[in-house]
MARTISE-298597 format. One record per atom (N, C-alpha, C, CB): x, y, z. Coordinates in steps of 0.05 Angstrom, whole numbers, plus 5000, padded with zeros to 4 digits. Glycine has a CB too. Example, Ala and Ser with C-alpha at 12.3 -4.5 7.8 and 13.67 -1.06 7.14 Angstrom:
526448865156524649105156526449345156522649115181525749555142527349795143525850015157528249885114
REM end
This chain:
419365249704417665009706415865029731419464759708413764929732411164909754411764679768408064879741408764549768408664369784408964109777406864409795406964079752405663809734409763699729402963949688410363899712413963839702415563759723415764129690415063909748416563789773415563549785416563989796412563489786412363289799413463069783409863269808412863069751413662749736416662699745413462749696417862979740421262899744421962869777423563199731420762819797421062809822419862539824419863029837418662319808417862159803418461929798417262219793421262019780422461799777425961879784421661689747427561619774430461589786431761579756431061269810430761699732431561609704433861789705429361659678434661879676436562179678435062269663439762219668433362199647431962509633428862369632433462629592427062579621424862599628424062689602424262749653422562569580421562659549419362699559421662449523417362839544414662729538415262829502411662909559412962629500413462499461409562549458415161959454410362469425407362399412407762099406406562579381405961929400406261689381407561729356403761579375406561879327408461949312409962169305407861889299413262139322413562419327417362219317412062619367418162289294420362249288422562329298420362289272422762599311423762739330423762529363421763039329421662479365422662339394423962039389419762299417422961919366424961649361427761749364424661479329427761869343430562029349432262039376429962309344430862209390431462209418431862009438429862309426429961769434430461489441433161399437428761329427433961379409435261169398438061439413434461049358438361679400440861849423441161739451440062199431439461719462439461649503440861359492434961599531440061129474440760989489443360949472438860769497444761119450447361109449449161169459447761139437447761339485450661449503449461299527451561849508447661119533447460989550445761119577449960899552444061269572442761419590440161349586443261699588438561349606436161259609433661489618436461049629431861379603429161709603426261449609428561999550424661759630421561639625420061759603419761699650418361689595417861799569415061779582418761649537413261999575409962019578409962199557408362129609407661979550406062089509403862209519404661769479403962449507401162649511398862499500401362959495400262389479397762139467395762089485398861829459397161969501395061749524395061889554396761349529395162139550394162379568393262639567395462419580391262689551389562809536389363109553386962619533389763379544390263519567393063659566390063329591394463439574397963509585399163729575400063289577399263599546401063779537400664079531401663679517397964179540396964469539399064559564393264509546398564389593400564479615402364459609400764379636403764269599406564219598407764519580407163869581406764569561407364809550406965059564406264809530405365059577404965349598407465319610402165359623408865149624409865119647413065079630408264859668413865019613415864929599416365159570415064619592413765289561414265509533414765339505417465739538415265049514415764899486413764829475417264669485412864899457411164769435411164479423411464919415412964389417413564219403413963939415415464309393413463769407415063469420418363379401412263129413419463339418419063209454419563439464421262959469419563419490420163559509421963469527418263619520424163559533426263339551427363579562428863089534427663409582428563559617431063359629425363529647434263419632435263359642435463269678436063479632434763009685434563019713436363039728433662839722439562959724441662869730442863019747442862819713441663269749443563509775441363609794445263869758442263839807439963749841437863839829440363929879437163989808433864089805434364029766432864569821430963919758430063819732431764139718425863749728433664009696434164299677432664219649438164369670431164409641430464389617431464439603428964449610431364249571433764289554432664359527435664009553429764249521428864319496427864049484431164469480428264109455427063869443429763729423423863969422429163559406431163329392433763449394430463259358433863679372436063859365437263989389435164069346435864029410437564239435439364019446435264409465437563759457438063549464441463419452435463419455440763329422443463339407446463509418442563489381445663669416448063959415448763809448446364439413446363959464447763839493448963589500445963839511448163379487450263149506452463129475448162709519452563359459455563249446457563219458456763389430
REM end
């Protein structure tokens, strides 16, 4: 990860850190998981930051939305998207 991925997750006090599309079934998904185990995420939509997600993928290799980054230990761990996400907090 660079800079853009470090600075959002240095940003906030959440436990995870998405970035989504508007219609992206995969990140509802992801929503409605965080808040069944009771964990809380910032979410920034590439939607309404036009740009981003070209960096966010340089700096991260994921293509896809979402993009979620575990904040919860001393440095942002990246975890992947819906499905990686899943598996990890089973």
């Amino acid at each position: 990860m660079d800079n853009l991925v470090l600075e959002h997750a240095g940003e906030t006090s959440e436990d995870f850190l998405m970035y989504t599309s508007t219609f992206c079934p995969y990140c509802v998904a992801a929503k409605r998981l965080f808040a069944s185990k009771g964990l809380s995420y910032r979410e920034i939509n590439f939607d309404q930051h036009r740009g981003m997600q070209r960096t966010v993928v340089k700096e991260t290799g994921h293509r896809t939305v979402p993009v979620i980054l575990d904040l919860r230990g001393e440095q942002p761990m990246f975890i992947g998207g819906f499905d990686e996400t899943n598996r990890y907090l089973a």
